[in-house]
N, CA, C and O atoms as CSV, one atom per row, in Angstrom:
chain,resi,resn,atom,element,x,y,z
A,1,UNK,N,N,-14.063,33.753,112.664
A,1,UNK,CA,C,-13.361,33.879,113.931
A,1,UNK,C,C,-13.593,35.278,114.502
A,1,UNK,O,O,-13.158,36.197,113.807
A,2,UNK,N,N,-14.075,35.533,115.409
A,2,UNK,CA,C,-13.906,36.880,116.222
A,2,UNK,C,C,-12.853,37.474,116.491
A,2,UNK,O,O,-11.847,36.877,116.872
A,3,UNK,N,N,-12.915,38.649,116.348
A,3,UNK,CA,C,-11.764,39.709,116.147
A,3,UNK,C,C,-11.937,40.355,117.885
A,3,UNK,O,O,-12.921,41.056,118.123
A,4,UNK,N,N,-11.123,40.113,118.789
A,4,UNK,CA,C,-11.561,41.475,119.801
A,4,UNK,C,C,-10.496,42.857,119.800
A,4,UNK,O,O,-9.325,42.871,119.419
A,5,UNK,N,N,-11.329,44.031,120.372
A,5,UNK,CA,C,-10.512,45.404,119.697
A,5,UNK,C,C,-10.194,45.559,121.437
A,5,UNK,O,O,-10.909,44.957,122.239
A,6,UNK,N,N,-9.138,46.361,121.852
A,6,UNK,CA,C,-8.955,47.382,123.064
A,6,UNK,C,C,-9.169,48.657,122.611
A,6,UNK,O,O,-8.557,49.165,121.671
A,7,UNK,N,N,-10.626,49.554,123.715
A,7,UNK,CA,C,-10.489,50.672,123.880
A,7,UNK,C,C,-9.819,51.387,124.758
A,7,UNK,O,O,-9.866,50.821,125.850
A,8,UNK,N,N,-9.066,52.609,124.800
A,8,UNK,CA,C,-8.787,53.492,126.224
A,8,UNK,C,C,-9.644,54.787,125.631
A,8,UNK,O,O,-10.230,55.073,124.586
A,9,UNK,N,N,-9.389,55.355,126.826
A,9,UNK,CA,C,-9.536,56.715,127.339
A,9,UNK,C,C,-11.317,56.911,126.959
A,9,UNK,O,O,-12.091,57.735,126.473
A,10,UNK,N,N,-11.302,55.728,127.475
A,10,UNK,CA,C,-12.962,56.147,127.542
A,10,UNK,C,C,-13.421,57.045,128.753
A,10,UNK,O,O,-12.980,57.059,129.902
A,11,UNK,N,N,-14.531,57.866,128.123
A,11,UNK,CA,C,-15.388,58.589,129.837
A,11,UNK,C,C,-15.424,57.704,131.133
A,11,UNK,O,O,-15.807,56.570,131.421
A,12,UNK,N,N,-14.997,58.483,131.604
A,12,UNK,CA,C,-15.490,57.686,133.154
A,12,UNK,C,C,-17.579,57.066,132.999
A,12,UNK,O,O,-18.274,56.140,133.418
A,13,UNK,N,N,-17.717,58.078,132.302
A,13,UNK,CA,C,-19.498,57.571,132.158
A,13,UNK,C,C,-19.844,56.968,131.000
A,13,UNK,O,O,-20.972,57.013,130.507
A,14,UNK,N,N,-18.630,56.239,130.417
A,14,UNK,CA,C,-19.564,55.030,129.761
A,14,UNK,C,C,-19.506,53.686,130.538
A,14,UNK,O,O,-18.725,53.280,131.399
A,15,UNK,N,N,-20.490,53.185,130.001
A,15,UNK,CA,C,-20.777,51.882,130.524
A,15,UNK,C,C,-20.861,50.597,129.280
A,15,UNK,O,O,-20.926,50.836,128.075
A,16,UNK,N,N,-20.841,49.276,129.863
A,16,UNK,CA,C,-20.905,48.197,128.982
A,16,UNK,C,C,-22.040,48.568,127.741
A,16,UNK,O,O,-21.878,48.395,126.533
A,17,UNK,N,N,-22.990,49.017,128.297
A,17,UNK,CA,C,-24.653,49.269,127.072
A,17,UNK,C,C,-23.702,50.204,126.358
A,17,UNK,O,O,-22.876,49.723,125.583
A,18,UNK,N,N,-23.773,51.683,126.595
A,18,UNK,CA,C,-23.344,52.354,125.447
A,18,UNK,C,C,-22.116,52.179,125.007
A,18,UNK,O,O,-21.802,52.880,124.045
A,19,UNK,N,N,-21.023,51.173,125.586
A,19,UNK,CA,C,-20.045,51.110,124.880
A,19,UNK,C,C,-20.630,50.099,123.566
A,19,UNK,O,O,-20.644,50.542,122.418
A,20,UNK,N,N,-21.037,48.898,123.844
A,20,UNK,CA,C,-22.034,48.023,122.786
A,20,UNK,C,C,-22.760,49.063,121.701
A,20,UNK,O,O,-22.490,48.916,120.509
A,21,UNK,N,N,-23.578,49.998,122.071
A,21,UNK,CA,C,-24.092,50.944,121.478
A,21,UNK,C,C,-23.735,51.476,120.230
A,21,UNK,O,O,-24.233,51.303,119.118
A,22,UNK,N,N,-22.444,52.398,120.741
A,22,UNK,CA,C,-21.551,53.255,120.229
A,22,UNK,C,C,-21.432,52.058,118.624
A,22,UNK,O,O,-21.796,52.294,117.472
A,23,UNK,N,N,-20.674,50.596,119.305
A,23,UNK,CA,C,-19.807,50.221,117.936
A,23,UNK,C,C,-20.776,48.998,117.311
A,23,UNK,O,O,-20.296,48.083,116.642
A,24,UNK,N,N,-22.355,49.122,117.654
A,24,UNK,CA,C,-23.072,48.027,116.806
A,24,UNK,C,C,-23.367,48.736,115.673
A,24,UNK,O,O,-24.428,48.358,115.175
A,25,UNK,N,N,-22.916,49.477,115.177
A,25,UNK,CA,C,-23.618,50.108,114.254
A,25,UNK,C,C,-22.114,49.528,112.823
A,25,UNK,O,O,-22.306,49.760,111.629
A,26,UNK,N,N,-21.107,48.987,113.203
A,26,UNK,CA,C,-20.516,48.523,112.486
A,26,UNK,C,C,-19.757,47.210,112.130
A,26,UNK,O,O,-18.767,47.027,111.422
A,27,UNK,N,N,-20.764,46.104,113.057
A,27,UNK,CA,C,-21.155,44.919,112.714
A,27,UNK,C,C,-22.216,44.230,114.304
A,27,UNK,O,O,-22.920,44.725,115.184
A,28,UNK,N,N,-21.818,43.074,113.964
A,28,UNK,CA,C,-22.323,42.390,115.444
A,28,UNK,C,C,-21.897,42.326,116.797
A,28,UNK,O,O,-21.308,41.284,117.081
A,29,UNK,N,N,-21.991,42.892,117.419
A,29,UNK,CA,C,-21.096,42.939,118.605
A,29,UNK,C,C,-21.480,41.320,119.550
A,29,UNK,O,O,-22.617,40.849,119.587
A,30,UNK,N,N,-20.699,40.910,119.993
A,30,UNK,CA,C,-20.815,40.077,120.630
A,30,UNK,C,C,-20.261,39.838,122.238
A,30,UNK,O,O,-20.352,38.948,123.083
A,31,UNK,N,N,-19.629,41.195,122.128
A,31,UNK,CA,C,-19.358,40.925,123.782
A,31,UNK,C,C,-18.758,43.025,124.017
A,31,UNK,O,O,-17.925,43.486,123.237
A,32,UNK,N,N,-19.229,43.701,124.881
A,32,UNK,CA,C,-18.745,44.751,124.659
A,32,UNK,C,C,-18.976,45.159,126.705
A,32,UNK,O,O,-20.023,45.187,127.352
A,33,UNK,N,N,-17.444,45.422,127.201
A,33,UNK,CA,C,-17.214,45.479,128.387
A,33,UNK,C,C,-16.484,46.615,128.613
A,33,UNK,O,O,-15.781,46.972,127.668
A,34,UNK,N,N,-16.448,47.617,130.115
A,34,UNK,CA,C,-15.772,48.349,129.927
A,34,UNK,C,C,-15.037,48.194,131.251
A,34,UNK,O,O,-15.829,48.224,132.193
A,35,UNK,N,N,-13.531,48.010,131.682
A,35,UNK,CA,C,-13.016,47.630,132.715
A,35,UNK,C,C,-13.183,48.017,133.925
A,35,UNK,O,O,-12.964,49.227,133.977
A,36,UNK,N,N,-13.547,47.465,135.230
A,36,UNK,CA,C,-14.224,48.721,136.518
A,36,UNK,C,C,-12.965,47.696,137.552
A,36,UNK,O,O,-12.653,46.506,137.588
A,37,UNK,N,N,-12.479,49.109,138.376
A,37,UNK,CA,C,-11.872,48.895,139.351
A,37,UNK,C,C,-12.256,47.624,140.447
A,37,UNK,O,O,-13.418,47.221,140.389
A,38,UNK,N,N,-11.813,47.312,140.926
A,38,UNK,CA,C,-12.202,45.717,141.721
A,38,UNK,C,C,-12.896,46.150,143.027
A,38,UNK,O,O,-13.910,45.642,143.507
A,39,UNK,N,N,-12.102,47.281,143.569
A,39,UNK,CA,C,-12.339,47.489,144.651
A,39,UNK,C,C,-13.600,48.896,144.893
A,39,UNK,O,O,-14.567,48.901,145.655
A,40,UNK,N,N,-13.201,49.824,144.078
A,40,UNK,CA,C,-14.821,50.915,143.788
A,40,UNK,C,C,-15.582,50.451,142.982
A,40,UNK,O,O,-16.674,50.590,143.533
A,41,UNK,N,N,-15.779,49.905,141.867
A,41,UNK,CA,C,-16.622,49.527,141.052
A,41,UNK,C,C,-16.449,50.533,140.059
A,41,UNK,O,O,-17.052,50.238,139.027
A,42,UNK,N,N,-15.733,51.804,139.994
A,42,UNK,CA,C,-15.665,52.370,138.950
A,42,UNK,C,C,-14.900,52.306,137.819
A,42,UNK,O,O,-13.802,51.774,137.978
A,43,UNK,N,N,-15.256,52.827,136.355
A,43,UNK,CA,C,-14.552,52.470,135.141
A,43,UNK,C,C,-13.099,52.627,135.555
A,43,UNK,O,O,-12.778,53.028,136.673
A,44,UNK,N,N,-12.132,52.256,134.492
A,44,UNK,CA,C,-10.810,51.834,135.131
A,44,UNK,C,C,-10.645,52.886,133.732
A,44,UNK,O,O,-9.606,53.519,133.920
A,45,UNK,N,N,-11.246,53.282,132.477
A,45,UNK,CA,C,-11.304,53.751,131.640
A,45,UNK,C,C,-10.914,53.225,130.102
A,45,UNK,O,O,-10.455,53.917,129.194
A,46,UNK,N,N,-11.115,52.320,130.084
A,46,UNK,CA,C,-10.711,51.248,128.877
A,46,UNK,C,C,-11.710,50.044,129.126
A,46,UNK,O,O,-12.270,49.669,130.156
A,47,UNK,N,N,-11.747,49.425,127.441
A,47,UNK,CA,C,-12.782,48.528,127.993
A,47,UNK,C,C,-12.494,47.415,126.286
A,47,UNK,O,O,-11.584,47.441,125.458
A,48,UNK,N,N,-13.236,46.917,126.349
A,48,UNK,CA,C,-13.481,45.130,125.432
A,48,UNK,C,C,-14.415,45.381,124.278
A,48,UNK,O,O,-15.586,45.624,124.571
A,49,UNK,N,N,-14.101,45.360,123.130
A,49,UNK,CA,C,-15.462,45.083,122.365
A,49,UNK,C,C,-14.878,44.118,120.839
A,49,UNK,O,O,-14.097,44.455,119.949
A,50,UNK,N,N,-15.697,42.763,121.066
A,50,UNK,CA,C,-15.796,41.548,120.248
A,50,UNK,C,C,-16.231,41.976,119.190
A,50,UNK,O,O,-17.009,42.920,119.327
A,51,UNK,N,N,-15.978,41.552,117.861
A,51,UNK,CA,C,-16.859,41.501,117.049
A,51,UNK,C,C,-16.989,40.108,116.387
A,51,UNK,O,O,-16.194,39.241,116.751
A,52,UNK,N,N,-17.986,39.792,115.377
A,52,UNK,CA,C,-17.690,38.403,114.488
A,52,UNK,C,C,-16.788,38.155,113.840
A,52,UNK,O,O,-16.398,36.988,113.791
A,53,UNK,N,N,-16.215,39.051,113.200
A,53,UNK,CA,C,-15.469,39.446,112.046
A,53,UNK,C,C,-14.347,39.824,112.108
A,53,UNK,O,O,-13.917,40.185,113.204
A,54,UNK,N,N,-13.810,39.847,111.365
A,54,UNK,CA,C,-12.113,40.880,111.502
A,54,UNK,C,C,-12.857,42.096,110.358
A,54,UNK,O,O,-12.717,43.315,110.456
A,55,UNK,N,N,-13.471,41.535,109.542
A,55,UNK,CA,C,-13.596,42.733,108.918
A,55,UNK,C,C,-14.558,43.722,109.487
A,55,UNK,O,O,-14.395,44.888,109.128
A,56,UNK,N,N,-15.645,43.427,110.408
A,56,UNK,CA,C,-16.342,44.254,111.019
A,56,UNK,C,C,-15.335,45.085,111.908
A,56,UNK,O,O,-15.251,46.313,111.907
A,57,UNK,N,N,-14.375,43.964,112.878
A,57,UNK,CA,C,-13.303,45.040,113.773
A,57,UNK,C,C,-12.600,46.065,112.909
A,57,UNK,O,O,-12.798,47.277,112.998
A,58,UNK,N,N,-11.634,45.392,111.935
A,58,UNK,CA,C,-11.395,46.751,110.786
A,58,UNK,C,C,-11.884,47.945,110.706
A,58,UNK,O,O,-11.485,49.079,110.967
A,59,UNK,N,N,-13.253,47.259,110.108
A,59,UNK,CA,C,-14.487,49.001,109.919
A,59,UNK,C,C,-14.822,50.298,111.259
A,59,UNK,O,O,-15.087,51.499,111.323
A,60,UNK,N,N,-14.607,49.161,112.155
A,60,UNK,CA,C,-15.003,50.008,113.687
A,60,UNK,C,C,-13.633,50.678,113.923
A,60,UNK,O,O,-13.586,51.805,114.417
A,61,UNK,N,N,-12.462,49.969,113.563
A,61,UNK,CA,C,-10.987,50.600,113.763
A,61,UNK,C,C,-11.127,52.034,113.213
A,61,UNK,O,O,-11.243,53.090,113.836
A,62,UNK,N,N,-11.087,51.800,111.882
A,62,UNK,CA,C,-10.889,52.861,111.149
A,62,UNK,C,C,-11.881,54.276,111.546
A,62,UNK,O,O,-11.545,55.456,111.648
A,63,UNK,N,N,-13.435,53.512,111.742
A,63,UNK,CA,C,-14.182,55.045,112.092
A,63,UNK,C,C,-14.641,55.602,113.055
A,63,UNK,O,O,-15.389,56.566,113.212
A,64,UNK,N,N,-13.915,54.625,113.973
A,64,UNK,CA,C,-13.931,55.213,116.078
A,64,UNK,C,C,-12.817,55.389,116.420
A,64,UNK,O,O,-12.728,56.143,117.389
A,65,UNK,N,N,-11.504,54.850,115.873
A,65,UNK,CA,C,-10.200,55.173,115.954
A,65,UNK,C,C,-10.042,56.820,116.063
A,65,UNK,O,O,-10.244,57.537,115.083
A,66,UNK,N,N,-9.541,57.504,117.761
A,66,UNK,CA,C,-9.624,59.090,117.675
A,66,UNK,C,C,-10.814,59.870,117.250
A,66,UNK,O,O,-10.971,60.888,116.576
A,67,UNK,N,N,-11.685,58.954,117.945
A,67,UNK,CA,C,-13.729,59.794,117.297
A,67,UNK,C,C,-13.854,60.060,118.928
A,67,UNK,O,O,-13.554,59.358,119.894
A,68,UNK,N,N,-14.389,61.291,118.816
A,68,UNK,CA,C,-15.461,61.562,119.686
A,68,UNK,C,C,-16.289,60.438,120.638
A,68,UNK,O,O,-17.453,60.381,120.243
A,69,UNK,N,N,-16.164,59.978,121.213
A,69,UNK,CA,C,-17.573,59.007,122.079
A,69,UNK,C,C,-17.543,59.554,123.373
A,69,UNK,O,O,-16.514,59.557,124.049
A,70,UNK,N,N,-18.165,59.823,123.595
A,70,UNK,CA,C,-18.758,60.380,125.490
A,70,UNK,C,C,-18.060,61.187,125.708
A,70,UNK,O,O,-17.871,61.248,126.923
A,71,UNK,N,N,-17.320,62.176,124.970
A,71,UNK,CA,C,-16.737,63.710,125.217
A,71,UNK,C,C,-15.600,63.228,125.475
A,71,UNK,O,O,-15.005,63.822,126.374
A,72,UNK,N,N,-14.728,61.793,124.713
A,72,UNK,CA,C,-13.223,62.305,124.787
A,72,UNK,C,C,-13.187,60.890,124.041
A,72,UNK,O,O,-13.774,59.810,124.121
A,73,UNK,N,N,-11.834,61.684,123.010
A,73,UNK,CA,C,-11.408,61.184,121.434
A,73,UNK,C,C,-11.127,59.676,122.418
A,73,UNK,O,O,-10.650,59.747,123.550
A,74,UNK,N,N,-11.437,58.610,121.890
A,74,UNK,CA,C,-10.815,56.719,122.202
A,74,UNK,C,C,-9.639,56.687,121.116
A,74,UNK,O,O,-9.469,57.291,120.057
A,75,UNK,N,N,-9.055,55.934,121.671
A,75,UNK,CA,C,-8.502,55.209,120.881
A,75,UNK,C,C,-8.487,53.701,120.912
A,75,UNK,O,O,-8.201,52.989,121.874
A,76,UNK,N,N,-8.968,53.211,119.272
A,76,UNK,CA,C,-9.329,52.052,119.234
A,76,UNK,C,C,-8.004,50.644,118.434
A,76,UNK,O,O,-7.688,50.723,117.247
A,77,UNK,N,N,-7.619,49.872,119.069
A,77,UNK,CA,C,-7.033,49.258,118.462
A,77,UNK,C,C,-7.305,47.520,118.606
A,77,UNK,O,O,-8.078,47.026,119.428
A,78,UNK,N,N,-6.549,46.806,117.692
A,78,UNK,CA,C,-6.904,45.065,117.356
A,78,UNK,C,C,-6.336,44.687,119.226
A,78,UNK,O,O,-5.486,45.370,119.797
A,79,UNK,N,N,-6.756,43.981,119.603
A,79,UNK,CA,C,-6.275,43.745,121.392
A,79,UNK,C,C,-5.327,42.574,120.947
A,79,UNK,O,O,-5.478,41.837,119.973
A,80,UNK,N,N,-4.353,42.566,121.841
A,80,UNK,CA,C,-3.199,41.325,121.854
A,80,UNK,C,C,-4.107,40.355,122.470
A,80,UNK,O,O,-5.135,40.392,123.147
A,81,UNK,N,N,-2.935,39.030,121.717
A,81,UNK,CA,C,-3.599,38.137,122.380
A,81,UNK,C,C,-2.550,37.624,123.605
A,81,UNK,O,O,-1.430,37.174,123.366
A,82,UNK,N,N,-3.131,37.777,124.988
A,82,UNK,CA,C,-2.035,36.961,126.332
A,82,UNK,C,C,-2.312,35.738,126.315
A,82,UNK,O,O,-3.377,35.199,126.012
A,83,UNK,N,N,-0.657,34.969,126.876
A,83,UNK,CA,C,-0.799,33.723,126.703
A,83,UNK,C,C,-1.088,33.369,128.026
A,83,UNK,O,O,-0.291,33.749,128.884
A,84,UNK,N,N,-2.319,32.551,128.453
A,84,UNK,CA,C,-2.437,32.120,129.713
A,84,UNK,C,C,-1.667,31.822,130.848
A,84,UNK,O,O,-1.919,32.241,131.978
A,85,UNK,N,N,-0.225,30.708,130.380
A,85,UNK,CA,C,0.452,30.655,131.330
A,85,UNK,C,C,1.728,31.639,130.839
A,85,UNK,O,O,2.319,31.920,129.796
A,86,UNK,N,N,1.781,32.110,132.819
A,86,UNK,CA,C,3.098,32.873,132.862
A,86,UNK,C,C,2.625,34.433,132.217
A,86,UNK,O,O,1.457,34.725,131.963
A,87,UNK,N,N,3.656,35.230,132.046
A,87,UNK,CA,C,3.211,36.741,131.634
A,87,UNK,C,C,2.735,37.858,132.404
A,87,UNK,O,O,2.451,38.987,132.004
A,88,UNK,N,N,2.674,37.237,133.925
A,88,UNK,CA,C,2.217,38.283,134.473
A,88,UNK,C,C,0.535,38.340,134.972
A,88,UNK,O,O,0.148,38.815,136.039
A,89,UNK,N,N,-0.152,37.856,134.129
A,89,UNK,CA,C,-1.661,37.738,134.430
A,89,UNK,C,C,-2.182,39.159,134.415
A,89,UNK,O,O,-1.658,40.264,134.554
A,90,UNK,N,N,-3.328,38.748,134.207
A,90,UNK,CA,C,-4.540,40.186,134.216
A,90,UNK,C,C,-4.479,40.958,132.971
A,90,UNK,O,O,-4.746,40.486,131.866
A,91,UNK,N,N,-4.123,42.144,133.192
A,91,UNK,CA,C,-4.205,43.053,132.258
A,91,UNK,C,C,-3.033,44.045,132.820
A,91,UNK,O,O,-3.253,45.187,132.416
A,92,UNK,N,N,-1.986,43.973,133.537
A,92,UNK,CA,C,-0.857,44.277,134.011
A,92,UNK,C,C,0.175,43.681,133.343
A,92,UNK,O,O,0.259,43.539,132.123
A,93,UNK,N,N,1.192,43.233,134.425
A,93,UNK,CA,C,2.102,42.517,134.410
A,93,UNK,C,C,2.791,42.324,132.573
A,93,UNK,O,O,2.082,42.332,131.567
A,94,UNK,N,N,4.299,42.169,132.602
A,94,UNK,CA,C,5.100,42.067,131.526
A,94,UNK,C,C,4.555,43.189,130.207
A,94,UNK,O,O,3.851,43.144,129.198
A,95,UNK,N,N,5.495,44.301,131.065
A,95,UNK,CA,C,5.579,45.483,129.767
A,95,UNK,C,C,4.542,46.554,130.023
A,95,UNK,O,O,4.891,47.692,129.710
A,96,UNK,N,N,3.409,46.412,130.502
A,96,UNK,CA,C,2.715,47.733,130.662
A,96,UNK,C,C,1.197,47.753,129.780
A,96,UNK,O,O,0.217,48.417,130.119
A,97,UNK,N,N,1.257,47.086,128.888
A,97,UNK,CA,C,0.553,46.964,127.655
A,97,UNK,C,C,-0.872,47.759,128.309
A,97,UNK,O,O,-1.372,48.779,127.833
A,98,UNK,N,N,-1.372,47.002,129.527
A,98,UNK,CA,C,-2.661,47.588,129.811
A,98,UNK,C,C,-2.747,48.274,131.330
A,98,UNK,O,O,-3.734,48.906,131.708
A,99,UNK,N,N,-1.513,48.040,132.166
A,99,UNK,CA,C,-1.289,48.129,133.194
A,99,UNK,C,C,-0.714,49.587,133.100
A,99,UNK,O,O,-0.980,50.270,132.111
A,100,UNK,N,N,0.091,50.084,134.141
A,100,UNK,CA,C,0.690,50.811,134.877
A,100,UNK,C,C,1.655,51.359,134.163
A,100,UNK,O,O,2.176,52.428,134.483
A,101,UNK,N,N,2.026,50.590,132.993
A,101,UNK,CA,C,3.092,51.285,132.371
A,101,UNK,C,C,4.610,51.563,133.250
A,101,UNK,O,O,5.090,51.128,134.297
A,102,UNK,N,N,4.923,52.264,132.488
A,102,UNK,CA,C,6.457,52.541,133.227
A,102,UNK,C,C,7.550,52.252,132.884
A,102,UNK,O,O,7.614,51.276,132.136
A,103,UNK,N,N,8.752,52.887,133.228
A,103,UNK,CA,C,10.217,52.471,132.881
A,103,UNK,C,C,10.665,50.553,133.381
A,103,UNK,O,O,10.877,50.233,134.551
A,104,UNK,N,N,10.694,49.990,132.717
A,104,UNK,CA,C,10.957,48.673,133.536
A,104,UNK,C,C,11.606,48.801,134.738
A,104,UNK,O,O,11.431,49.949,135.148
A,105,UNK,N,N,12.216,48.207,135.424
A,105,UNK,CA,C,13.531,48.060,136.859
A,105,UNK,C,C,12.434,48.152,138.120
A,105,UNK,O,O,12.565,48.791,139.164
A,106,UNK,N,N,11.173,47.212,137.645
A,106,UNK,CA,C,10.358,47.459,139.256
A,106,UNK,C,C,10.965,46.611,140.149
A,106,UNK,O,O,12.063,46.902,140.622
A,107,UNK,N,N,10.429,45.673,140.419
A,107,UNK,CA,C,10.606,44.544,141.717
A,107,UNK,C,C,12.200,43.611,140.942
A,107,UNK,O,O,12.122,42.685,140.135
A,108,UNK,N,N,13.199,44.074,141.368
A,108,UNK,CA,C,14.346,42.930,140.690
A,108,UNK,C,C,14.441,43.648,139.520
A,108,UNK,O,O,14.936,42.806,138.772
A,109,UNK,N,N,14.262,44.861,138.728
A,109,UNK,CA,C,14.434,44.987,137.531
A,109,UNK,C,C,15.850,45.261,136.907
A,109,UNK,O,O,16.882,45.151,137.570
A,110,UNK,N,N,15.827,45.574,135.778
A,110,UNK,CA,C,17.231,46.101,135.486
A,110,UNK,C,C,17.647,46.997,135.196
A,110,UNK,O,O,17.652,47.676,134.169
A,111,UNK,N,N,18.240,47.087,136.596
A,111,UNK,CA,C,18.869,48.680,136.821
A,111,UNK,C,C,20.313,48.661,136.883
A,111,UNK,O,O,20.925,49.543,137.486
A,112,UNK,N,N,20.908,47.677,136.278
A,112,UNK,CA,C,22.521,48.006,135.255
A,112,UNK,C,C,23.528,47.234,137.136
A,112,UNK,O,O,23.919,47.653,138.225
A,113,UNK,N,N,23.453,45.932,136.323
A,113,UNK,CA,C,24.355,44.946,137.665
A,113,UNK,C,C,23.720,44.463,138.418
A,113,UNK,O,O,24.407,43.986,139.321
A,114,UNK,N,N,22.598,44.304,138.554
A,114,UNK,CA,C,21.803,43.713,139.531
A,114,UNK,C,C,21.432,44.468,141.517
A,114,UNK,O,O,21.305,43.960,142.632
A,115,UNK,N,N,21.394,46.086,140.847
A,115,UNK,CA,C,21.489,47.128,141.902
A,115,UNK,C,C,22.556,47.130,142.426
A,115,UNK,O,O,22.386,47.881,143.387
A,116,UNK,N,N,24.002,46.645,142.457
A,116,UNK,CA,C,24.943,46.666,142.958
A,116,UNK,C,C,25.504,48.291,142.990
A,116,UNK,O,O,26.143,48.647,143.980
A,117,UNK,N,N,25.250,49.250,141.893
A,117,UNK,CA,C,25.408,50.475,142.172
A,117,UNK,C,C,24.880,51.475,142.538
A,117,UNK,O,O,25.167,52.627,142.212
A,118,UNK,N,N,23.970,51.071,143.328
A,118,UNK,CA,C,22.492,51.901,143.817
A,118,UNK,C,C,23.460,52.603,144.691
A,118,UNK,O,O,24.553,52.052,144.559
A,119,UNK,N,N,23.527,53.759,145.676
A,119,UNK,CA,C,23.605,54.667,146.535
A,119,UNK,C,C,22.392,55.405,146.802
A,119,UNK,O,O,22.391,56.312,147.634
């Protein structure tokens, strides 16, 4: 079964090739993407990389986890799995995980009564 990992804080100048690059050297890569804005086309700074294995993802955890790649430390971890329906969609929505982050209480949130004590 394929294992897929989430990278962040990748360079703005990597790309899908050298992200593939970087982590074939610790099994098969089978799919290695790095997220680009919709609207510039540029890296969003995080990105996708498949492997065959769980134990190949493991090995890549442990020795790219806070390494050096393209002049700034990644951090590499096992990627959640989202459930298709509901959750928000994309790589946003419910909790922050890959999105925007933040204190919850956005649109309707909970901000203690249902804003009734806002001023």
């Amino acid at each position: 079964m394929s294992t897929k990992l989430f990278i962040r804080s990748l360079s703005w100048n990597t790309d899908d090739a050298s992200l593939r690059h970087g982590f074939e050297q610790y099994g098969v890569v089978t799919d290695a993407v790095v997220v680009k804005d919709r609207e510039t086309g540029r890296s969003r700074g995080f990105g996708f990389v498949t492997y065959n294995t769980e134990d190949e993802a493991k090995l890549a955890i442990e020795k790219m986890d806070g390494a050096d790649f393209d002049g700034r430390n990644i951090v590499v971890v096992k990627a959640e799995v989202r459930s298709r329906d509901g959750g928000g969609g994309g790589y946003g929505g419910g909790g922050g995980s890959y999105g925007r982050g933040g204190g919850g209480g956005g649109y309707g949130g909970n901000n203690g009564g249902g804003g009734s004590n806002w001023r």
